[in-house]
C-alpha positions, -999 to 999 in steps of 0.1 A, spaced: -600 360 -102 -571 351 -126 -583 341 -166 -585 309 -172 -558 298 -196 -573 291 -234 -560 267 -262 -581 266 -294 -594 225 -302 -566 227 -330 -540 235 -310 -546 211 -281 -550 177 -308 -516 191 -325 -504 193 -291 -516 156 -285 -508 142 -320 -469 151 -315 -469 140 -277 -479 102 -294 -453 105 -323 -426 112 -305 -435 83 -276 -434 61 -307 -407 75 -325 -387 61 -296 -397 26 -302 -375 1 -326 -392 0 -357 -410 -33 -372 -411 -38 -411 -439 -63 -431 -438 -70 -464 -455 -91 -492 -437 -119 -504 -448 -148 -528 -460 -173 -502 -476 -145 -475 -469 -117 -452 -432 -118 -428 -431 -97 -405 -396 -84 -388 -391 -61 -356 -360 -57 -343 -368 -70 -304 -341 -87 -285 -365 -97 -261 -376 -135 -259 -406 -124 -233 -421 -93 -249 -435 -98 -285 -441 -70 -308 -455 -94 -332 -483 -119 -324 -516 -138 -345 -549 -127 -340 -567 -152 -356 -563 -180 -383 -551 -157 -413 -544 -124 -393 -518 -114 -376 -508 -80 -355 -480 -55 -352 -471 -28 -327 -446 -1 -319 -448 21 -288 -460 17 -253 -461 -20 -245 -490 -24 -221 -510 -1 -246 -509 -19 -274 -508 -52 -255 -542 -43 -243 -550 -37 -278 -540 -72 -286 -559 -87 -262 -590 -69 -272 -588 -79 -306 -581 -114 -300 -614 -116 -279 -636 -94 -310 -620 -124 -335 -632 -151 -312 -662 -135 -305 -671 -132 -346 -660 -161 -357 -678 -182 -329 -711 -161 -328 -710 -162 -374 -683 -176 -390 -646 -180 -388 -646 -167 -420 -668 -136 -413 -632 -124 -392 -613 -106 -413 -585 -78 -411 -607 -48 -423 -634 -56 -396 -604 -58 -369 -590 -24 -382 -625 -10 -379 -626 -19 -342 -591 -8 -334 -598 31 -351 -625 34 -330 -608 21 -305 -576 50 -311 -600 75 -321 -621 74 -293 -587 77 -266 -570 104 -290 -600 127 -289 -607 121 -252 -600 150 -231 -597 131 -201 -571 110 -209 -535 107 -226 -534 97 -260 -518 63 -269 -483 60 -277 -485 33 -300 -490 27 -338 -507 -7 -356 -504 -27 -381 -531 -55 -388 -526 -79 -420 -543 -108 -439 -531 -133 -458 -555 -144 -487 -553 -172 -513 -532 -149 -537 -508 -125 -529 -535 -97 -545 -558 -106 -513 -535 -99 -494 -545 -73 -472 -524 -49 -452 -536 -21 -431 -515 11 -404 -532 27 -377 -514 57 -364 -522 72 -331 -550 90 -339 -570 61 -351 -572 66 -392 -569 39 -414 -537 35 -441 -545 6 -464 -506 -3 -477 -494 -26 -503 -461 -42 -507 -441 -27 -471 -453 -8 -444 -424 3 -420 -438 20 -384 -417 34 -352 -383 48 -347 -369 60 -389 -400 44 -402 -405 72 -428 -364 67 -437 -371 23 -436 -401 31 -461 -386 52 -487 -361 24 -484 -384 -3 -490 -401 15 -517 -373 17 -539 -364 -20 -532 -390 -42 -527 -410 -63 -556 -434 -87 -560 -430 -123 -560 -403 -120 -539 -388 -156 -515 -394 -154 -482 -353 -155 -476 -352 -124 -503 -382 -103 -486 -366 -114 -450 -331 -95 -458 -345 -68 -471 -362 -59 -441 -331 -66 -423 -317 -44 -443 -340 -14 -441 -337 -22 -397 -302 -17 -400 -297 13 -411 -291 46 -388 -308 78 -396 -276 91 -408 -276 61 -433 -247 45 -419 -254 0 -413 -250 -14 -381 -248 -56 -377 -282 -75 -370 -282 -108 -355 -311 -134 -356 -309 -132 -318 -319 -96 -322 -350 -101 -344 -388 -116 -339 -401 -127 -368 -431 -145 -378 -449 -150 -410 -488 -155 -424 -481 -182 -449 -507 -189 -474 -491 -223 -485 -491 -241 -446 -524 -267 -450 -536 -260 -412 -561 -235 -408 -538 -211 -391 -517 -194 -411 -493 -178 -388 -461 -196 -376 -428 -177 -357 -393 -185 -375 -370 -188 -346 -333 -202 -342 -315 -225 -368 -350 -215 -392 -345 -180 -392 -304 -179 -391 -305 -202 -418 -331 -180 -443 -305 -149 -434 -279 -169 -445 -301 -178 -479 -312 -146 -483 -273 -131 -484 -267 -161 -508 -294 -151 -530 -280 -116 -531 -246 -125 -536 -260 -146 -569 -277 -115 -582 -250 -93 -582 -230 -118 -600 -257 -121 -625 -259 -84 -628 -220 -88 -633 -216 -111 -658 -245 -92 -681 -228 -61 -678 -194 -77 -689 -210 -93 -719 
């Protein structure tokens, strides 16, 4: 009779843990940031059919990188615990913290499952709240922990090269066109730091805004909207640096 073959418990979820990162290392990253109205969030997603970015519920909205139908499931089941709460309590009583709860379980669960391949995917889950400080923005990585971020959050493909590059850029009370290009920005560029071209046909991007009077804070920016807060954005910028020039000659 031939030995079975033995791997140690840490080497089998180290084993796991970098089969999931590199399945969503190969996705295209998505980027959210605080602005001064809300929450915008940016993926780079050619596709009109396939959203990487959808609401949840009336302040909450979703993120994913990864494996489509996984985290589409995920989606779907969180859509159904928000309905669920805020019909059996209180619409109020569904909030971004209890939805993270349910999806680490959820990953945490699947990563430690034997049986089963972990999920290729990685979360995001965000609030908007009556001030940008309520704003609430939280990751959940493969294995199901929690990450509560502030400011930008970048997951999927360079997201640890977007981050650092968000970190060093991004402020508070910034305009939606400002925090929009920025993210653009932090897409575009390769690992090797090189900038390619991105298009508004090659984004999806939606926002949680704080300041729209229905109930339900999430709204997509699509077509002349979005090319047109690009092109405000780059306008913005251009009247910075001149500002920045003209100090710096006086």
């Amino acid at each position: 009779m031939s030995t079975p073959f033995y791997v140690s418990p840490q080497q089998a979820m180290a084993d796991r843990a970098e089969y999931a990162r590199k399945g969503i290392a190969r996705g295209r990253s998505v980027v959210v940031l605080q602005y001064n109205d809300g929450v915008v969030f940016v993926a780079e997603n050619p596709s009109r059919a396939l959203h990487k970015v959808s609401e949840i519920y009336d302040r909450i909205a979703f993120a994913a990188v990864g494996k489509y139908n996984e985290f589409e499931n995920l989606r779907i089941g969180g859509v159904r615990y928000a309905d669920l709460r805020g019909y059996t309590y209180d619409r109020d009583d569904v909030t971004a913290r209890g939805l993270a709860n349910v999806y680490a379980q959820t990953l945490g669960t699947i990563f430690s499952s034997a049986g089963e391949k972990p999920y290729e995917v990685e979360l995001i889950v965000a609030e908007v709240g009556a001030a940008p400080e309520d704003d609430q923005i939280y990751r959940l990585p493969h294995d199901g922990s929690i990450v509560d971020e502030h400011g930008s959050v970048a997951v999927g493909g360079n997201a640890d090269q977007i981050s650092s590059y968000l970190d060093q850029r991004h402020r508070d009370g910034m305009t939606l066109a400002e925090a929009l290009k920025l993210a653009v920005e932090s897409l575009a560029r390769d690992t090797n730091g090189s900038e390619r071209t991105l298009t508004a046909e090659q984004l999806e991007v939606a926002v949680l805004d704080r300041k729209r009077p229905q109930q339900r804070k999430f709204k997509r920016l699509l077509g002349r909207q979005l090319q047109r807060l690009l092109e405000d954005g780059a306008g913005e910028a251009e009247s910075s640096d001149a500002v920045e020039n003209d100090s710096a000659e006086d």
